[in-house]
PAZAPA-4460 file (N, C-alpha, C; in steps of 0.05 Angstrom, whole numbers, plus 32768, in hexadecimal, padded with zeros to 4 digits):
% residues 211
    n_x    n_y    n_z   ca_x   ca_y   ca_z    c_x    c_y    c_z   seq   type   mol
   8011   7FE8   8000   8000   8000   8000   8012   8019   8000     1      X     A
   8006   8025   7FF1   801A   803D   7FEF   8011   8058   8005     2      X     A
   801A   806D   8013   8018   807C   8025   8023   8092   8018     3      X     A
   8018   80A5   8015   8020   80BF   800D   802D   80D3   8024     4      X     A
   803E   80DF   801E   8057   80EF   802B   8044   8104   803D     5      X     A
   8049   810D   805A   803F   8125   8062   8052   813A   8050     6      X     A
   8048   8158   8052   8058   816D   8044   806D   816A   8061     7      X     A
   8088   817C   804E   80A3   817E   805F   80A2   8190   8073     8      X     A
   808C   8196   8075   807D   81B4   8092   807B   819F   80AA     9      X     A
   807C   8185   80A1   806E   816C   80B8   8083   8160   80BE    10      X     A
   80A5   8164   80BF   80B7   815C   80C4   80C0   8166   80DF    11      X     A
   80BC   8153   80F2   80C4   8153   8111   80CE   814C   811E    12      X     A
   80DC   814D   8130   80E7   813A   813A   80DF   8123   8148    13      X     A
   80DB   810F   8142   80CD   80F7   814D   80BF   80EC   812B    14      X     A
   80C3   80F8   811E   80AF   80F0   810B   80B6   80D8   80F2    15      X     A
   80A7   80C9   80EE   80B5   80AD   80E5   80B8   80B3   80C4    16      X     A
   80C9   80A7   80B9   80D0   80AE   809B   80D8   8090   808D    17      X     A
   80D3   8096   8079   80D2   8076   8065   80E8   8085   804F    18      X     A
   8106   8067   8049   8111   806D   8037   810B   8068   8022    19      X     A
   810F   8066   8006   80FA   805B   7FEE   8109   803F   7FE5    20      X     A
   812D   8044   7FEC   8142   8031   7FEC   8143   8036   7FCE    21      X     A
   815F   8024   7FC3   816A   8028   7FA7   8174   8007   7FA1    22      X     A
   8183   8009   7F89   8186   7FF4   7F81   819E   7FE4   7F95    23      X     A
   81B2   7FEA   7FAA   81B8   7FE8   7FBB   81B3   7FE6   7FD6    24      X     A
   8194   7FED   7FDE   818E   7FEC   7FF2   8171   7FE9   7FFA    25      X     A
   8164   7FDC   800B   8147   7FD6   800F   8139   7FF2   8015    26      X     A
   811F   7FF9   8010   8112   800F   8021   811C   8007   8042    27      X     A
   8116   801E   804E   811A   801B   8075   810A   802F   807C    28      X     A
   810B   8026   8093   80F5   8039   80AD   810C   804E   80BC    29      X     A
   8106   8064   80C6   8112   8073   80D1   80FF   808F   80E1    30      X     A
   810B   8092   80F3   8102   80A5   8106   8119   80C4   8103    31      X     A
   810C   80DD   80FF   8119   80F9   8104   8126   80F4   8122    32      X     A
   8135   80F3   8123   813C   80FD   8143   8152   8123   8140    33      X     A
   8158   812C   8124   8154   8145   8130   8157   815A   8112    34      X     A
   8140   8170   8114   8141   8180   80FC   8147   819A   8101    35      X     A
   8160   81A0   80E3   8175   81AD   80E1   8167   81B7   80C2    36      X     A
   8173   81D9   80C3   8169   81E2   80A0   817F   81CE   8090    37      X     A
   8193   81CE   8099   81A3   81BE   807B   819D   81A4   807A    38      X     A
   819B   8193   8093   81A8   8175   8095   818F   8173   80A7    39      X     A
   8179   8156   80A8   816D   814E   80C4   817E   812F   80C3    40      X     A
   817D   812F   80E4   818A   8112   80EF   8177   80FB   80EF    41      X     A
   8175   80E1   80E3   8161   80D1   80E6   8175   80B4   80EA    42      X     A
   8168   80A9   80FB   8172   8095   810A   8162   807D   80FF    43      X     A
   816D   8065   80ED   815C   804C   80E3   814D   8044   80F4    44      X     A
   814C   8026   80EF   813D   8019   80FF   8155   7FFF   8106    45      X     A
   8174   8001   80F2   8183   7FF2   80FA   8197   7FFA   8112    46      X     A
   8197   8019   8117   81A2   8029   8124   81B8   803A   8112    47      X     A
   81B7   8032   80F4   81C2   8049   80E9   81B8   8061   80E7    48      X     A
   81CC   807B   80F0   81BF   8095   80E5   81C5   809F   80C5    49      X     A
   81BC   80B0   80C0   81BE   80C3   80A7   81B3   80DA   80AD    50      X     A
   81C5   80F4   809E   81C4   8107   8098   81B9   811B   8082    51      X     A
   8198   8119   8084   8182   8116   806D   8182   813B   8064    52      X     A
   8186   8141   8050   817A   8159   8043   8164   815F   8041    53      X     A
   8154   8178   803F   813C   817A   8040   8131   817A   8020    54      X     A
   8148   8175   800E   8144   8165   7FF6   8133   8151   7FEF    55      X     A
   813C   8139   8003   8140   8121   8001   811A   811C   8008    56      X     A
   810F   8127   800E   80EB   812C   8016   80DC   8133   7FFB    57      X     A
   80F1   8136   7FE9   80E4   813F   7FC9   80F5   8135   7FB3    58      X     A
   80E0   8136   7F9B   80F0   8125   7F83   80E0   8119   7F81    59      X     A
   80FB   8102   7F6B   80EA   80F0   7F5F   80EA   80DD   7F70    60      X     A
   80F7   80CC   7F81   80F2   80BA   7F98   80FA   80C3   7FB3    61      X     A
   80EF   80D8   7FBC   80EF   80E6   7FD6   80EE   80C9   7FF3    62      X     A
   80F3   80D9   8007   80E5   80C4   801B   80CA   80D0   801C    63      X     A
   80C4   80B6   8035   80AA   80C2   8039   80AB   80C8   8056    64      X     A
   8092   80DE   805B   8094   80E7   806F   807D   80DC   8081    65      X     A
   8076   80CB   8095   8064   80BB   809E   8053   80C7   80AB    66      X     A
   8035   80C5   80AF   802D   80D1   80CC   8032   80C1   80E3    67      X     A
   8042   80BE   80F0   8049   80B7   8106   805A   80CA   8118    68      X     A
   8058   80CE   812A   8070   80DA   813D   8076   80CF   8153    69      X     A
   8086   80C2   8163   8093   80B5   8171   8093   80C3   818F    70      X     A
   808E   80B6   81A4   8098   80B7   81BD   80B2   80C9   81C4    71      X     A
   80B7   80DB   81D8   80CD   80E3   81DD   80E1   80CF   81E1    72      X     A
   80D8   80BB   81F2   80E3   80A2   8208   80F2   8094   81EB    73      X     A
   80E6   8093   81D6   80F0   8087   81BF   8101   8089   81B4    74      X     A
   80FE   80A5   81A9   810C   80B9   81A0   8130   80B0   81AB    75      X     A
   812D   80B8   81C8   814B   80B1   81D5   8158   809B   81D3    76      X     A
   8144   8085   81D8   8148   806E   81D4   8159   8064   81B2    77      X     A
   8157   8076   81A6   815B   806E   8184   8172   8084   8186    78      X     A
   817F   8090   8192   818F   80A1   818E   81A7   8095   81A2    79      X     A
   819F   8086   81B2   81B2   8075   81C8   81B7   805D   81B3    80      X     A
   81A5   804A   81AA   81AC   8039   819A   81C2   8044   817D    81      X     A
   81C1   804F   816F   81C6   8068   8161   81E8   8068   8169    82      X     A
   81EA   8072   817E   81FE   8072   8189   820F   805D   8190    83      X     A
   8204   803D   8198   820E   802B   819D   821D   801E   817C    84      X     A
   8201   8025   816E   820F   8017   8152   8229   802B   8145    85      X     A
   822F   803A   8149   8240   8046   8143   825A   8043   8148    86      X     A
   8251   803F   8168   827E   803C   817B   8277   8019   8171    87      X     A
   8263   800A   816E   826F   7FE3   8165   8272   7FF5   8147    88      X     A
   8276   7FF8   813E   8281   800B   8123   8298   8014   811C    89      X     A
   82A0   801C   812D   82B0   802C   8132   82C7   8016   813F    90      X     A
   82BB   8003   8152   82CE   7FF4   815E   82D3   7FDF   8143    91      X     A
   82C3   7FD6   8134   82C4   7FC3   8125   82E0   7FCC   8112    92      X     A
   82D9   7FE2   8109   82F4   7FF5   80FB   8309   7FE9   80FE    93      X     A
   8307   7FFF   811E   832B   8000   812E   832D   7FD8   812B    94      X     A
   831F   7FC5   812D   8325   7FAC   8131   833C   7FA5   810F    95      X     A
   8323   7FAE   80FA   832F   7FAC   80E2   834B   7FB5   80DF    96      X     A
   834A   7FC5   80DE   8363   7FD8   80DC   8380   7FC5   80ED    97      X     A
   8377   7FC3   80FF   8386   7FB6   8116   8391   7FA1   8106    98      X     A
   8382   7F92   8103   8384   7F76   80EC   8392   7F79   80D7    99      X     A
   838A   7F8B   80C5   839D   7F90   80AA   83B7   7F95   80B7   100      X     A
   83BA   7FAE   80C5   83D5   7FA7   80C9   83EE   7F98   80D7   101      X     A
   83DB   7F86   80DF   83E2   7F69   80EB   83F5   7F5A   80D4   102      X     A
   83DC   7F59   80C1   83E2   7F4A   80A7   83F9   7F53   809A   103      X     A
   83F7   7F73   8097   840D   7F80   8089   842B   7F7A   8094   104      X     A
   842C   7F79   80AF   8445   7F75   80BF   844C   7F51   80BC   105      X     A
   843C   7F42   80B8   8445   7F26   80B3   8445   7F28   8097   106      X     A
   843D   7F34   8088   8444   7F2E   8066   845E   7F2E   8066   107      X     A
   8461   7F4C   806E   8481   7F52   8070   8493   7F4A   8081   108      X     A
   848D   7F3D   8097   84A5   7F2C   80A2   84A4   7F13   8098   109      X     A
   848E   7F09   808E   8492   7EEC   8077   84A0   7EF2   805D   110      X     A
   84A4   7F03   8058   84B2   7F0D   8039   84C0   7F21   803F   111      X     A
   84D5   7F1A   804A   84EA   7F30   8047   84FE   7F2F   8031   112      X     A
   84FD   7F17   801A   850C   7F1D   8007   84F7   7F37   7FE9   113      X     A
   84E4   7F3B   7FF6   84D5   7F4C   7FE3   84DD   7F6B   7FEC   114      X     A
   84D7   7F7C   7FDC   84D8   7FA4   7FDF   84C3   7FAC   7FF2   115      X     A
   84C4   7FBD   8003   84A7   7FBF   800C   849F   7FDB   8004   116      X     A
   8480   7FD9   7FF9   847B   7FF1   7FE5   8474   800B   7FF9   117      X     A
   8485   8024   7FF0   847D   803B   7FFA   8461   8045   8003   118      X     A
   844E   8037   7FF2   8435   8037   7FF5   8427   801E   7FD4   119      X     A
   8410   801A   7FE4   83FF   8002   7FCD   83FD   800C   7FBC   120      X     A
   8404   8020   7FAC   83F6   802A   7F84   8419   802D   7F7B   121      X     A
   842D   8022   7F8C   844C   8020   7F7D   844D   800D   7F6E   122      X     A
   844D   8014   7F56   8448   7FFD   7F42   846E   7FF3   7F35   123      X     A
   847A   8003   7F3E   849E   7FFD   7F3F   849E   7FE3   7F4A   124      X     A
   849B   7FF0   7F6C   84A0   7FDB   7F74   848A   7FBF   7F79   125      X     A
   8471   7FC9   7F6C   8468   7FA4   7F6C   847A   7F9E   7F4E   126      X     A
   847F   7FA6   7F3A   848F   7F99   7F1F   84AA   7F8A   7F32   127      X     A
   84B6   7F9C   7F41   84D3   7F8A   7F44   84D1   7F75   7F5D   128      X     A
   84B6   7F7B   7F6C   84AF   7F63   7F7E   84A8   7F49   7F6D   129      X     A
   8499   7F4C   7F5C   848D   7F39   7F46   84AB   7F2E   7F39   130      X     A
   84B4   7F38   7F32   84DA   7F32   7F2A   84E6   7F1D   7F37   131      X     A
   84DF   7F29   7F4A   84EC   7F16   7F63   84DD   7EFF   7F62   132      X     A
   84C7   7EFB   7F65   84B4   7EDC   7F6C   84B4   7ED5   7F55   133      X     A
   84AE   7EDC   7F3C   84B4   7ECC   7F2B   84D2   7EBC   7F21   134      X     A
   84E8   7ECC   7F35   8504   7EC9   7F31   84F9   7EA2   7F41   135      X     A
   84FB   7EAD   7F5C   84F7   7E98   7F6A   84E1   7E86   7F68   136      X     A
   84C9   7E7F   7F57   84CD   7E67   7F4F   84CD   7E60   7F3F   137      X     A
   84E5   7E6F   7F28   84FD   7E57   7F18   84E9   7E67   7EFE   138      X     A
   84D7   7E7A   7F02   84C9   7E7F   7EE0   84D6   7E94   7ED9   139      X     A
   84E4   7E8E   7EB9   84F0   7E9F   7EAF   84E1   7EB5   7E9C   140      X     A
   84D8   7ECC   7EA4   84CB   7EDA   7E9B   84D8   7EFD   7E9D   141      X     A
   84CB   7F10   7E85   84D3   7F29   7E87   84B9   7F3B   7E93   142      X     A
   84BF   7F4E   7E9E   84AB   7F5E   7EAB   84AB   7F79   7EA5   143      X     A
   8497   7F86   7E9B   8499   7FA0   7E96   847F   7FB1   7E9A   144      X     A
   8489   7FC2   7EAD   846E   7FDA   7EB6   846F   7FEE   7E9F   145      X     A
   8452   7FF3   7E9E   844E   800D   7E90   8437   801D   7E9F   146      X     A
   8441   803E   7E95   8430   8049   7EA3   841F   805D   7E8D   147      X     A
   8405   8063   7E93   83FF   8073   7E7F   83DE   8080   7E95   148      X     A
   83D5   8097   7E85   83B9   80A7   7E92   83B3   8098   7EA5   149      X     A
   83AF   80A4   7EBB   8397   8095   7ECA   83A4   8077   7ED3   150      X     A
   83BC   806A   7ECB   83C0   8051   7EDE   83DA   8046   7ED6   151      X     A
   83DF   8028   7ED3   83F5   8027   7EC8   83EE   8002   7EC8   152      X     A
   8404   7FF4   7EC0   8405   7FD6   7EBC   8417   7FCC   7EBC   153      X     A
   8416   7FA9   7EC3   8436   7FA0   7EC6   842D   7F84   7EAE   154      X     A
   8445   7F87   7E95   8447   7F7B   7E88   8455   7F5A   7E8D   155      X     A
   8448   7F3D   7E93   8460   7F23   7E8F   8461   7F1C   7E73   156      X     A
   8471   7F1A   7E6B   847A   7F01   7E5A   8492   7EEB   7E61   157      X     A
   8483   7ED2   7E60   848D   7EBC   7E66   849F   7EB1   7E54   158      X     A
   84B6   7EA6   7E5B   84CC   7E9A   7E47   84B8   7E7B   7E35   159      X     A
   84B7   7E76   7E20   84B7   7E63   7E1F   84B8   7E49   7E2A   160      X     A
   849D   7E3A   7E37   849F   7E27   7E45   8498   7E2D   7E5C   161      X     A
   8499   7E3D   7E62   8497   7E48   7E83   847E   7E44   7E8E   162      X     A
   8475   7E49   7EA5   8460   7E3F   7EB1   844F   7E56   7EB0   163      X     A
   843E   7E59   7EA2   842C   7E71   7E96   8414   7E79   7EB5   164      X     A
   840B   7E5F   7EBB   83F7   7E63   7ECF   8400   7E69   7EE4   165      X     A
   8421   7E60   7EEA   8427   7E64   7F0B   842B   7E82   7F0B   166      X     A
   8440   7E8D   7EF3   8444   7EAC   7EF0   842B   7EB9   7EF4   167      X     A
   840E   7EB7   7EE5   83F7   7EBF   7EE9   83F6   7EBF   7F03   168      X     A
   83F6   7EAE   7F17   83E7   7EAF   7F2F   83F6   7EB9   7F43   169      X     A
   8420   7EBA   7F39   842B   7ED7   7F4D   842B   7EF3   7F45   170      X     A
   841D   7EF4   7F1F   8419   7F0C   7F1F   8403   7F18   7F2D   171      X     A
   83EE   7F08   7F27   83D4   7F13   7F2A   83CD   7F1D   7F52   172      X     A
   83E7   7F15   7F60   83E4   7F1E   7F7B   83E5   7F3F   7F7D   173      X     A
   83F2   7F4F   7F66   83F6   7F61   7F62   83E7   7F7D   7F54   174      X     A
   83CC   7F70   7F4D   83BB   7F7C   7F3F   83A4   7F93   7F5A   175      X     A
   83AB   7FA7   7F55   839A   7FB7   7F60   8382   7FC3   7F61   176      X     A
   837B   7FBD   7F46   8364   7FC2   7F3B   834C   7FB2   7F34   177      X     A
   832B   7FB6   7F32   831B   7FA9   7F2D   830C   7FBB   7F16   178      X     A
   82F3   7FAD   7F06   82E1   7FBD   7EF9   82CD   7FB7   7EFC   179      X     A
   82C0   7FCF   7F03   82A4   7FBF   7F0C   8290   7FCB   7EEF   180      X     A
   8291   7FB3   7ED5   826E   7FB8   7EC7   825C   7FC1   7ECB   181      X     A
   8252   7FBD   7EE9   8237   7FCC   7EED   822E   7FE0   7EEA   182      X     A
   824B   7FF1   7EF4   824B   800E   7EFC   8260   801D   7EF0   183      X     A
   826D   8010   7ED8   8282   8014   7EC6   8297   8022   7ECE   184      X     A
   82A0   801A   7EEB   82B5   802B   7F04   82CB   8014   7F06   185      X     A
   82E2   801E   7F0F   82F2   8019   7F17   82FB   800C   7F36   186      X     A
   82FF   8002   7F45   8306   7FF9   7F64   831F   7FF5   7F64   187      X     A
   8329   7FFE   7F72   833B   7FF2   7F8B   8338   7FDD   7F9A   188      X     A
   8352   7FCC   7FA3   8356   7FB9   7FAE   8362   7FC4   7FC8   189      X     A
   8356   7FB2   7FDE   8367   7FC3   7FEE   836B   7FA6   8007   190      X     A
   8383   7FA2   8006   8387   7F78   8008   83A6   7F88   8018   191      X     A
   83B7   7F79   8031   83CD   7F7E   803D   83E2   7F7A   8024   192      X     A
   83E3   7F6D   800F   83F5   7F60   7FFE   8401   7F7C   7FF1   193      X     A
   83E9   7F88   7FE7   83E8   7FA6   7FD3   83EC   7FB3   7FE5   194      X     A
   83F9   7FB8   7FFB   8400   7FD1   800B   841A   7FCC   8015   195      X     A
   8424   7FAE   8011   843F   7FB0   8020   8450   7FA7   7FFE   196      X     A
   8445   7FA1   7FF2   8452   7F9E   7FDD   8450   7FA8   7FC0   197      X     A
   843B   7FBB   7FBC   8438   7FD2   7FA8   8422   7FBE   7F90   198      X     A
   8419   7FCF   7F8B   8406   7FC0   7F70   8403   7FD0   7F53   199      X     A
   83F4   7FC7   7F40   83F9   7FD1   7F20   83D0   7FCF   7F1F   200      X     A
   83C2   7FE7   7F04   83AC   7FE3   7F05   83A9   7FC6   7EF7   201      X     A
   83C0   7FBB   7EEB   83B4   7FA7   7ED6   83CB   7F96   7EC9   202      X     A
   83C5   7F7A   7ECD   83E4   7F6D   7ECB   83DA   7F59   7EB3   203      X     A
   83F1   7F55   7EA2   83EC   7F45   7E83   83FE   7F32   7E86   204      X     A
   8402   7F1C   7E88   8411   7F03   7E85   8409   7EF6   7E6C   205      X     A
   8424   7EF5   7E5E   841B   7EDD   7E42   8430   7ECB   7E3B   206      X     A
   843E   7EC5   7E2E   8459   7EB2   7E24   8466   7EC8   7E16   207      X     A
   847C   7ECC   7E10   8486   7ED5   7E09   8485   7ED2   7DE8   208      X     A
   847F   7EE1   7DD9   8486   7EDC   7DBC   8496   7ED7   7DA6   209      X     A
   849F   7EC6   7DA2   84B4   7EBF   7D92   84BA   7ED1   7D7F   210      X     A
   84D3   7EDE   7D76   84E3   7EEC   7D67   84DE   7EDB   7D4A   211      X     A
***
């Protein structure tokens, strides 16, 4: 059933609001807990907040604005919750973070015969790290970065005979980049490997071509 919007004169605090949701996200329920001319505060129903425009009440898929208005007792209640989801948020973070660089510090004390990259988009030094691992196990191959607009790439060619798939699968540790079709964008990778040892947008392994 569909419910038509009160006008934006009916925006209060306590007052319940419907998201319309997108191709990313479900409609949700949400409560004003506080209105501002630029920004109002509205608190979900998962305990996320957002910072709603008085835009966002008009258009072509506006929210909606409910007749309901909420309890004071409530109100706090969703602003305390609100608050809890935020610091497990926030703690979940600092946990992550903590972790990666856990990882980063054992990459690199497990591989100390590799470069460690100034930062993850050094595409130098993932080429002469890649040098190295392909040195060591035994595949004779040439390597060559290029750089050009917007990104750059690391070229294999394999000697004759050489193990085409194993080279593939120590280049491909090195690849920084993704494409996403959907949304015809670009990503980042963001893995402990590509930060202690540098990465390229886009790596080509083939055999080498006979003269």
């Amino acid at each position: 059933m569909t419910i038509s919007s009160l006008p934006v004169s009916q925006l209060v605090v306590g007052r319940r609001v419907k998201h319309p949701g997108h191709a990313q996200m479900a409609s949700k329920l949400g409560t004003v807990v506080e209105v501002a001319h630029t920004a109002h505060t509205v608190v979900w129903e998962d305990g996320s907040r957002s910072y709603v425009n008085p835009g966002s009440f008009t258009g072509l898929r506006p929210m909606t604005i409910l007749p309901i208005v909420v309890e004071p007792e409530l109100i706090a209640g969703l602003i305390a919750k609100a608050e809890r989801v935020l610091a497990d948020k926030h703690s979940a973070e600092d946990a992550r973070k903590a972790a990666f660089q856990q990882a980063c510090a054992d990459l690199l004390a497990a591989n100390k015969h590799l470069e460690a990259a100034p930062d993850k988009y050094c595409v130098r030094t993932a080429a002469k790290n890649l040098r190295t691992e392909l040195k060591l196990a035994k595949i004779k191959a040439s390597v060559r970065m290029s750089r050009f607009s917007m990104g750059n790439s690391i070229t294999v060619e394999v000697d004759k005979g050489g193990d085409l798939a194993a080279a593939e699968a120590i280049a491909n540790k090195y690849i920084g980049t993704d494409f996403d079709g959907m949304t015809d964008c670009k990503t980042y990778r963001e893995t402990p490997w590509l930060y202690c040892f540098g990465s390229t947008h886009y790596v080509h392994v083939h055999a080498k071509r006979e003269s």
